[in-house]
VODRENBA-439278 format. One record per atom (N, C-alpha, C, O): chain; atom name; x, z, y. Coordinates in nm, 4 decimals, m for minus. Layout:
% residues N
{A CA {X Z Y}};
...
This chain:
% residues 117
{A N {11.2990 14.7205 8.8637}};
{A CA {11.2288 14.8175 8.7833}};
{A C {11.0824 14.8183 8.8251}};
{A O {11.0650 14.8241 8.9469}};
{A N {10.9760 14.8136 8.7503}};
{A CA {10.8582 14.8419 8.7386}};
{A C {10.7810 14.9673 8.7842}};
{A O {10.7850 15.0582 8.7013}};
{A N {10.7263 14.9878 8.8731}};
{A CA {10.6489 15.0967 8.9391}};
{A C {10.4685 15.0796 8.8964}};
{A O {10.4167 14.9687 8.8827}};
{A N {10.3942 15.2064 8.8807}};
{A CA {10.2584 15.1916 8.8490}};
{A C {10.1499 15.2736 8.9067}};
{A O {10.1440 15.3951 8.8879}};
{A N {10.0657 15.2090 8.9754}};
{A CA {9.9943 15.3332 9.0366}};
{A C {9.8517 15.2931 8.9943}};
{A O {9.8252 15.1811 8.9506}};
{A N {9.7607 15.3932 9.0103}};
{A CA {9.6183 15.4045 8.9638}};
{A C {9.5572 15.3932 9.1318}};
{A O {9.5609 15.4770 9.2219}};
{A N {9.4886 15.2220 9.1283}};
{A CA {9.4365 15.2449 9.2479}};
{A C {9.2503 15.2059 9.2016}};
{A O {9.2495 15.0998 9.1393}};
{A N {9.1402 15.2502 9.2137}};
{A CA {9.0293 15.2328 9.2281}};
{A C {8.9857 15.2159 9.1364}};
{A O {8.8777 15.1569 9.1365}};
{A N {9.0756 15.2795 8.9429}};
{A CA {9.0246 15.2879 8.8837}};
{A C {9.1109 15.1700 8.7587}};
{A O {9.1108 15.1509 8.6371}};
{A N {9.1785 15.1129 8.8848}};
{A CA {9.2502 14.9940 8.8116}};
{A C {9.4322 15.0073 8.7946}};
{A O {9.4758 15.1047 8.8560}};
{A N {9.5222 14.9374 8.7330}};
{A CA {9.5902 14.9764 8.7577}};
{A C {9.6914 14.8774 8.8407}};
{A O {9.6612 14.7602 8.8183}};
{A N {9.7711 14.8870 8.9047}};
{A CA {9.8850 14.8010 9.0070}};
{A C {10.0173 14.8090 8.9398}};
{A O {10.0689 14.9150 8.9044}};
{A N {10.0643 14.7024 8.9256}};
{A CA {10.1864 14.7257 8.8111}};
{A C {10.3081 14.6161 8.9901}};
{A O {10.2670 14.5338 9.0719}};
{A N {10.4147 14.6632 8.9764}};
{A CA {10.4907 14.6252 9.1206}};
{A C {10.6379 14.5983 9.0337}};
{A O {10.6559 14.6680 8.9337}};
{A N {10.7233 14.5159 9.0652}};
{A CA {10.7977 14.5251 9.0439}};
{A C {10.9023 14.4458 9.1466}};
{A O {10.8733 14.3389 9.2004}};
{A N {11.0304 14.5169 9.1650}};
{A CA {11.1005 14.5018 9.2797}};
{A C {11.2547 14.4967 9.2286}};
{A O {11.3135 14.5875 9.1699}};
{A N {11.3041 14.3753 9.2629}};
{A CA {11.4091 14.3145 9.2312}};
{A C {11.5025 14.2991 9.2945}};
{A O {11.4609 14.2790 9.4086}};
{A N {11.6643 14.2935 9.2935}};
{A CA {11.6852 14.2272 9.3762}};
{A C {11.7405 14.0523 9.3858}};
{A O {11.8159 13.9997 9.3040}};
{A N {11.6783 13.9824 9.5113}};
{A CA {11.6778 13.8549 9.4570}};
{A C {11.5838 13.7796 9.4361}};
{A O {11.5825 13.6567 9.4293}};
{A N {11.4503 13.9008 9.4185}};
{A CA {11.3100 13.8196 9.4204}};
{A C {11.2631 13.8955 9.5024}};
{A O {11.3013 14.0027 9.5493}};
{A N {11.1401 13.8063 9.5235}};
{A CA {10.9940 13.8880 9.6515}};
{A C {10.9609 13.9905 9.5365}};
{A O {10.9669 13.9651 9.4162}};
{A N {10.9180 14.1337 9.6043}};
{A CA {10.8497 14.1694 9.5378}};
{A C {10.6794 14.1212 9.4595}};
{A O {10.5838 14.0526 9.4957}};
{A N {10.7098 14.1916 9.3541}};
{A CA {10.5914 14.1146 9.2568}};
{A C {10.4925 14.1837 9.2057}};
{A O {10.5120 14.2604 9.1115}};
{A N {10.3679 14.1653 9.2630}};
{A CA {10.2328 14.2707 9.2512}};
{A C {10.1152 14.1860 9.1245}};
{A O {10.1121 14.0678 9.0904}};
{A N {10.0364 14.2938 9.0832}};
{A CA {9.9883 14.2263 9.0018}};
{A C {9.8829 14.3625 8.9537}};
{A O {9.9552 14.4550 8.9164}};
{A N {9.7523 14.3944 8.9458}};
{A CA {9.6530 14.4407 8.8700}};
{A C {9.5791 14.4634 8.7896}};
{A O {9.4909 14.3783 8.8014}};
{A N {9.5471 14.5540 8.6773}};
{A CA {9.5315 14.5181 8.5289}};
{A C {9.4077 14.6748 8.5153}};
{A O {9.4002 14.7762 8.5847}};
{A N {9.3368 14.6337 8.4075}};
{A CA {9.2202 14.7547 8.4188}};
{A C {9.3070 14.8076 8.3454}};
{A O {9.3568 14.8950 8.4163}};
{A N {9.3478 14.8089 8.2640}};
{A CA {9.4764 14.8852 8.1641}};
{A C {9.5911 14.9436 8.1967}};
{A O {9.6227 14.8961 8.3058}};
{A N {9.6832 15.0326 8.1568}};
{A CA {9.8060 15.0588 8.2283}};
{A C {9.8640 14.9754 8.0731}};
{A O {9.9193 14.8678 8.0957}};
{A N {9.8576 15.0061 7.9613}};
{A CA {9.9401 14.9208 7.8624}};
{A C {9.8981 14.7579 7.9223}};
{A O {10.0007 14.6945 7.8980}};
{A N {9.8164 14.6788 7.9759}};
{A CA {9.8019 14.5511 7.9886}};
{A C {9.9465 14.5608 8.1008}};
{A O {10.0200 14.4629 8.0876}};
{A N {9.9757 14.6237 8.1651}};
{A CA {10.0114 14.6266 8.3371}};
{A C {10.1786 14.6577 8.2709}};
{A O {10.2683 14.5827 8.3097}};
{A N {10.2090 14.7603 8.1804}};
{A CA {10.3800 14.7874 8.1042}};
{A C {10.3961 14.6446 8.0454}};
{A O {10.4967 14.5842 8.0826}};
{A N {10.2939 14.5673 7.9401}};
{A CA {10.3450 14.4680 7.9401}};
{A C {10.3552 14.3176 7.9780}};
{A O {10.4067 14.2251 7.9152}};
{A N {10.2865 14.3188 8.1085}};
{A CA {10.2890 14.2577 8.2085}};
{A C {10.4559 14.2696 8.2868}};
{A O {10.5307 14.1825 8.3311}};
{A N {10.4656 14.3902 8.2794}};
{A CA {10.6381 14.4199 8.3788}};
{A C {10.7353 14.4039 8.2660}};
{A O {10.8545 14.3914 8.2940}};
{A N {10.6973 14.4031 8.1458}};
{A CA {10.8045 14.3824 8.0681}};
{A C {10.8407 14.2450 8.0230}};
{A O {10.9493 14.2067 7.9797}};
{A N {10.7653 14.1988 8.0351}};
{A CA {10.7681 14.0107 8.0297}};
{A C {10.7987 13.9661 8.1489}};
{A O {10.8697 13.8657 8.1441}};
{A N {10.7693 14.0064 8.2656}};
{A CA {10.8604 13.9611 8.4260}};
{A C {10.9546 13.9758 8.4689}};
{A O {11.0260 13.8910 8.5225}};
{A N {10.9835 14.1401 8.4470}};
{A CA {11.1191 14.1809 8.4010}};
{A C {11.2685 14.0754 8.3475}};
{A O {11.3677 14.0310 8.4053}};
{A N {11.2027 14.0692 8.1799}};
{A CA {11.2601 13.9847 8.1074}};
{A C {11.2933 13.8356 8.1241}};
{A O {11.3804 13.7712 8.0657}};
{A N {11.2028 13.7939 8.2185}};
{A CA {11.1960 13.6742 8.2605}};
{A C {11.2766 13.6471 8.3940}};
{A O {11.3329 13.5377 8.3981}};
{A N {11.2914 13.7345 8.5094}};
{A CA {11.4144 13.7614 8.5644}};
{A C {11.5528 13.7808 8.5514}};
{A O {11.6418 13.7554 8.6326}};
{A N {11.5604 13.8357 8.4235}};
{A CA {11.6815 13.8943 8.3915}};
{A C {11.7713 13.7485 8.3355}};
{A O {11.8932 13.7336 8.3441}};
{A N {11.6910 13.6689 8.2884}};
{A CA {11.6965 13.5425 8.2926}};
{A C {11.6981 13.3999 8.3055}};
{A O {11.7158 13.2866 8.2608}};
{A N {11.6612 13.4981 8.4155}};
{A CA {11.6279 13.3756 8.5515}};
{A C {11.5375 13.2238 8.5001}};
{A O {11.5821 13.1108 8.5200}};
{A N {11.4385 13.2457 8.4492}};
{A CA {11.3704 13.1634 8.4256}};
{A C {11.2136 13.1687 8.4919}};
{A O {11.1335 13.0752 8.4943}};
{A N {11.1896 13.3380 8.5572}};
{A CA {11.1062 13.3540 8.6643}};
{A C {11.0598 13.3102 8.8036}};
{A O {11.1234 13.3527 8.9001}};
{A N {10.9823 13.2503 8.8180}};
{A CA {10.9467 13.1381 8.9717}};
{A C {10.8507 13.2296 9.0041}};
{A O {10.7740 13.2815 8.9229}};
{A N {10.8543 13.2536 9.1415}};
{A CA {10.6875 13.2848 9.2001}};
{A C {10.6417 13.1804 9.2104}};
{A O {10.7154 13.0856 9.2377}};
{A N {10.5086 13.1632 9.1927}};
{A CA {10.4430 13.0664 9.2463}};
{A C {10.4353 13.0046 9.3622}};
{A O {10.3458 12.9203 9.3551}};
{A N {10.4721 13.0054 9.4376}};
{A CA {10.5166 12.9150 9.5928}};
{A C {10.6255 12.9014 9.5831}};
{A O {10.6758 12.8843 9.6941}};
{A N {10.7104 12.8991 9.4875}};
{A CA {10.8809 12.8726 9.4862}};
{A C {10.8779 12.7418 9.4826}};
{A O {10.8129 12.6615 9.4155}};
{A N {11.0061 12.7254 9.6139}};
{A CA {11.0318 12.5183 9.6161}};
{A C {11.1411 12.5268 9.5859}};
{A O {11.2181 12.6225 9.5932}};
{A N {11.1598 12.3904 9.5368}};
{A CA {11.3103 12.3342 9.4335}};
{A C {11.4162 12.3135 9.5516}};
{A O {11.3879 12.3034 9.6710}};
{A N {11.5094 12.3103 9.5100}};
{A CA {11.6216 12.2706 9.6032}};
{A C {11.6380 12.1246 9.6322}};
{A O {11.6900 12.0720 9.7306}};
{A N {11.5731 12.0599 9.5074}};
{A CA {11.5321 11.9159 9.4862}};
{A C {11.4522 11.9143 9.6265}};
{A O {11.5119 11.8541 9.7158}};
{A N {11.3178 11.9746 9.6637}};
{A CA {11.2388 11.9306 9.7727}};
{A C {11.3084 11.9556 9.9146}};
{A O {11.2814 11.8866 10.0129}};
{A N {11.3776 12.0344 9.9156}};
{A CA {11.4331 12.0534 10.0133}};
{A C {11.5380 11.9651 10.0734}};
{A O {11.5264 11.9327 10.1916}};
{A N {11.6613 11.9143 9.9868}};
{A CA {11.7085 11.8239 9.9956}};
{A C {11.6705 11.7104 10.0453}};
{A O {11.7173 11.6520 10.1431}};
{A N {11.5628 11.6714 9.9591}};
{A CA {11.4636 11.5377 10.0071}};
{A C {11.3972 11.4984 10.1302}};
{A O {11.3734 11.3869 10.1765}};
{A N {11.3670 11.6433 10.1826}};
{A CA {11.3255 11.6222 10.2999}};
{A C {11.3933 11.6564 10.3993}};
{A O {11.3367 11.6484 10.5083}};
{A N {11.5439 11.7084 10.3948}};
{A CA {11.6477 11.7221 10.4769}};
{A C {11.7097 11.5653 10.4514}};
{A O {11.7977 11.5511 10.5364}};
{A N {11.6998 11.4474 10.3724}};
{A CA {11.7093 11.3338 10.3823}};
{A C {11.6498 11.2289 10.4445}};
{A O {11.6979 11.1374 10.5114}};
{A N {11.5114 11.2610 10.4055}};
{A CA {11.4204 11.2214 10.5151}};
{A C {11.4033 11.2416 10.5999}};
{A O {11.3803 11.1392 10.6643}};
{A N {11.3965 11.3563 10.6742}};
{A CA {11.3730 11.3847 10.8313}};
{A C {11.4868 11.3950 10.9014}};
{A O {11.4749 11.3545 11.0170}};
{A N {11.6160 11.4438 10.8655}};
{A CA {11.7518 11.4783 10.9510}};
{A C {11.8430 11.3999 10.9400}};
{A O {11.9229 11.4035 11.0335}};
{A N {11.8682 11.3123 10.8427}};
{A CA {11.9806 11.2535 10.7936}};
{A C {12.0004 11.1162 10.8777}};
{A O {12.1109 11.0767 10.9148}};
{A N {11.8376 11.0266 10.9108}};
{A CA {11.8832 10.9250 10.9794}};
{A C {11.8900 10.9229 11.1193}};
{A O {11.8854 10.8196 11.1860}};
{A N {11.9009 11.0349 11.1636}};
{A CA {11.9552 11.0610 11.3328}};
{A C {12.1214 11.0946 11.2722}};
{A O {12.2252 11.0746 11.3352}};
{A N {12.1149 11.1240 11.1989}};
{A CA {12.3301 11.1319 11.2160}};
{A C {12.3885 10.9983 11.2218}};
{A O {12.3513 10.8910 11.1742}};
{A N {12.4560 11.0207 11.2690}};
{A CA {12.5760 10.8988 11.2896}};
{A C {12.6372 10.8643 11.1495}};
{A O {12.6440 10.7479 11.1102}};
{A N {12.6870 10.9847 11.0670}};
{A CA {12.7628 10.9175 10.9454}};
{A C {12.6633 10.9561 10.8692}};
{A O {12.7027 11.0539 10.8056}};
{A N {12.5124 10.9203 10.8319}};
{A CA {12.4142 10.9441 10.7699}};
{A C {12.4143 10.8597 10.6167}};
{A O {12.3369 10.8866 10.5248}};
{A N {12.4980 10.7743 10.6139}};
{A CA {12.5280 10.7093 10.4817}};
{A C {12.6518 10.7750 10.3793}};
{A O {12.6654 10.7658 10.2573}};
{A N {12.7249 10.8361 10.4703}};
{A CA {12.8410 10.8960 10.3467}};
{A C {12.7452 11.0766 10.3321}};
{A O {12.7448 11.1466 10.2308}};
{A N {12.7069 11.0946 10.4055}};
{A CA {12.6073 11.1925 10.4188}};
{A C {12.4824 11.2050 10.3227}};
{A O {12.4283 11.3086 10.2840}};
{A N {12.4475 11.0639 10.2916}};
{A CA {12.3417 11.0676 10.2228}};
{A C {12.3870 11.0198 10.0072}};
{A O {12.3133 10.9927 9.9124}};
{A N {12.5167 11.0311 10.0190}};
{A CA {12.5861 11.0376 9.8962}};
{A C {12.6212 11.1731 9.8819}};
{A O {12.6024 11.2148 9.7676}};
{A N {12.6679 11.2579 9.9648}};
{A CA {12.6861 11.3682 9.9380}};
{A C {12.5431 11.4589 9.8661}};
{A O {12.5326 11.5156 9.7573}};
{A N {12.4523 11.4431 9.9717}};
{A CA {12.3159 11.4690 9.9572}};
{A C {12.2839 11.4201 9.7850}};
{A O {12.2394 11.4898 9.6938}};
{A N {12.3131 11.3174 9.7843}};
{A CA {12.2995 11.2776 9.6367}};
{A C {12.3367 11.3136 9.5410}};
{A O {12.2704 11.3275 9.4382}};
{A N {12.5017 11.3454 9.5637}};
{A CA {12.5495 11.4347 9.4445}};
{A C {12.4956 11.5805 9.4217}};
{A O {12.5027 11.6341 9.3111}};
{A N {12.4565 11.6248 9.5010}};
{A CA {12.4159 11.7932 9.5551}};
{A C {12.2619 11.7605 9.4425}};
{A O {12.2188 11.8362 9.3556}};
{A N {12.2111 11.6347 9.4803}};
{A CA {12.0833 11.6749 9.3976}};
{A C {12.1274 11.6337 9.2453}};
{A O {12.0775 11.6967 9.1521}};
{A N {12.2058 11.5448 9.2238}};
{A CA {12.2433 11.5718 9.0627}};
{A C {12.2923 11.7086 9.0224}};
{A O {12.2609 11.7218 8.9041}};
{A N {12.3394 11.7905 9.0550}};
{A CA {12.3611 11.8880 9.0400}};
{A C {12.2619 12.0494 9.0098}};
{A O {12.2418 12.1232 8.9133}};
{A N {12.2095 12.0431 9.1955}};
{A CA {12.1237 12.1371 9.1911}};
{A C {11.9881 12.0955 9.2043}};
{A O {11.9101 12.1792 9.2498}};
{A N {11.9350 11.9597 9.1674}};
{A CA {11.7939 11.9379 9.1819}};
{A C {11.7304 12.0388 9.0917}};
{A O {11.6329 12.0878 9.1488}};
{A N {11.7437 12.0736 9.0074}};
{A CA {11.6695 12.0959 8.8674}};
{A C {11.6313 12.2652 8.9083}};
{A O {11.5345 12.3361 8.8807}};
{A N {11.7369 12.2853 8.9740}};
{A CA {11.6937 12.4201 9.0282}};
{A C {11.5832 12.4688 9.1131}};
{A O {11.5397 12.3962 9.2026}};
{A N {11.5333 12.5895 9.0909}};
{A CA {11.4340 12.6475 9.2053}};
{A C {11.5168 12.7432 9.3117}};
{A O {11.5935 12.8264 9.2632}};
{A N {11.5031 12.7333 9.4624}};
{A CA {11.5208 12.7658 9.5431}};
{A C {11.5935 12.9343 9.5180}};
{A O {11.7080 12.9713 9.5441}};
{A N {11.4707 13.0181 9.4546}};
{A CA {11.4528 13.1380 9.3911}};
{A C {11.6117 13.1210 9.3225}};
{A O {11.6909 13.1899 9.3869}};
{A N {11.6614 13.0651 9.2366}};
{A CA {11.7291 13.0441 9.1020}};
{A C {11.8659 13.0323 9.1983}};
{A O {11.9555 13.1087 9.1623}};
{A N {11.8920 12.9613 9.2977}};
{A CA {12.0433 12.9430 9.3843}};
{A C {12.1250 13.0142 9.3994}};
{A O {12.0924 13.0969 9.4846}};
{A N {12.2473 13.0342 9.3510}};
{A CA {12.2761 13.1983 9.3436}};
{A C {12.4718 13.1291 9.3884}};
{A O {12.4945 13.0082 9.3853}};
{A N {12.5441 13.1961 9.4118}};
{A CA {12.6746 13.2361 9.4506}};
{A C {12.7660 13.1249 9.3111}};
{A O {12.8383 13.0255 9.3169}};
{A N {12.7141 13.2063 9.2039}};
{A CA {12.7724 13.1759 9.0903}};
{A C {12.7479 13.0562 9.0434}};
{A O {12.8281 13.0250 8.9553}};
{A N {12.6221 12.9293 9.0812}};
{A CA {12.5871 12.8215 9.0269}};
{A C {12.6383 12.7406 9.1944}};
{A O {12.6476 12.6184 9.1831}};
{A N {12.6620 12.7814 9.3023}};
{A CA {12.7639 12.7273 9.3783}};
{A C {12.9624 12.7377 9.3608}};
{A O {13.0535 12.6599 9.3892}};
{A N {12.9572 12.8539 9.3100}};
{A CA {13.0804 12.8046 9.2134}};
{A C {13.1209 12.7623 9.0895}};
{A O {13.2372 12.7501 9.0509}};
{A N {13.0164 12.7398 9.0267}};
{A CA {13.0203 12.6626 8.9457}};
{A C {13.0194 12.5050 8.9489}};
{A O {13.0769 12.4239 8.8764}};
{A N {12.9313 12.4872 9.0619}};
{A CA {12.9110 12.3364 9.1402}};
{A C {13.0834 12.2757 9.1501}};
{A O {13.1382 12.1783 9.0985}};
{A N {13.1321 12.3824 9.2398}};
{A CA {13.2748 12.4073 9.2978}};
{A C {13.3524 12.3318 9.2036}};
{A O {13.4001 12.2210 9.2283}};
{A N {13.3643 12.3944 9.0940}};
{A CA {13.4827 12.4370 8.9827}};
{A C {13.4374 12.2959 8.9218}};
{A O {13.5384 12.2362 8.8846}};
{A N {13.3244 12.2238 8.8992}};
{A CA {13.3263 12.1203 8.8465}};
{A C {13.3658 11.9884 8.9285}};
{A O {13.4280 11.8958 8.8765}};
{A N {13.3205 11.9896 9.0711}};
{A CA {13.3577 11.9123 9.1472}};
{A C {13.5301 11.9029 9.1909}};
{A O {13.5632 11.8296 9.2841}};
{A N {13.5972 11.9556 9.1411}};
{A CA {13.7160 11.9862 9.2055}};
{A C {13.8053 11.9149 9.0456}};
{A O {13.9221 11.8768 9.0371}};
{A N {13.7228 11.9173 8.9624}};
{A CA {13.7623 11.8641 8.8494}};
{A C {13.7664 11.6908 8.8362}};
{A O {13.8446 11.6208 8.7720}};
{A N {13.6616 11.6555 8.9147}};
{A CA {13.6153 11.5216 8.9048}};
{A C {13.6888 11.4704 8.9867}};
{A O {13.7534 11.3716 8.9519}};
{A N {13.7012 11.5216 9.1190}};
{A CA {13.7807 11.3915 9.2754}};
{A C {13.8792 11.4831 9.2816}};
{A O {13.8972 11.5898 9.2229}};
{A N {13.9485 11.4146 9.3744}};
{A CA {14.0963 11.4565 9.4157}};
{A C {14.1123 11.5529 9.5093}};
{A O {14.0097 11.5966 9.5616}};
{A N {14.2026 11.5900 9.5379}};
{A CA {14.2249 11.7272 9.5969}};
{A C {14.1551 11.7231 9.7770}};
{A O {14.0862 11.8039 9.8393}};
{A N {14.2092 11.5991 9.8103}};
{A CA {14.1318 11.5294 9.8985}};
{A C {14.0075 11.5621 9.9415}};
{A O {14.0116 11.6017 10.0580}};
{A N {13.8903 11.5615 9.8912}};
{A CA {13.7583 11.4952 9.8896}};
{A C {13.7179 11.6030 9.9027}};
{A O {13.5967 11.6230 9.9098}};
């Protein structure tokens, strides 16, 4: 939900989520600043909202491939796993990783290999 305060003439529009950093932002207007929170809002609710310093799960991966993977011992069946993980969740932002798109990962993988794997 969206909070608004009058600081120095200007206005501070805040909004606090859960799931995201909180999100600050300043507007000489209070209508510029409502629909400022109502488009971030909306854009959360749909998870199509990134802060700007948000990293992909893609980069992360990549560089947990690069830097950690070739000190392991089984760093080659390791680095297929790693692989499938980024067909999956590359496309995602870090921000975006949620419970439900790891069981979803789940529910599809369990479809494909054997009970095994």
């Amino acid at each position: 939900m969206a909070t608004f305060k009058k600081r120095n003439g200007r206005y501070q529009a805040q909004i606090r989520r859960k799931g995201y950093p909180p999100t600050y932002k300043t507007f000489s207007s209070i209508t510029a600043a409502k629909k400022w929170a109502q488009v971030t809002e909306a854009d959360m609710e749909r998870r199509t909202y990134a802060p700007a310093p948000s990293i992909s799960v893609c980069e992360i991966l990549e560089r947990y491939e690069r830097e950690v993977l070739p000190s392991h011992k089984g760093h080659q069946a390791e680095r297929y796993r790693v692989q499938t993980l980024l067909g999956f969740f590359g496309g995602l932002k870090l921000v975006h990783l949620t419970s439900q798109e790891v069981a979803k990962y789940r529910d599809i993988r369990l479809k494909e290999v054997s009970p095994a794997s």
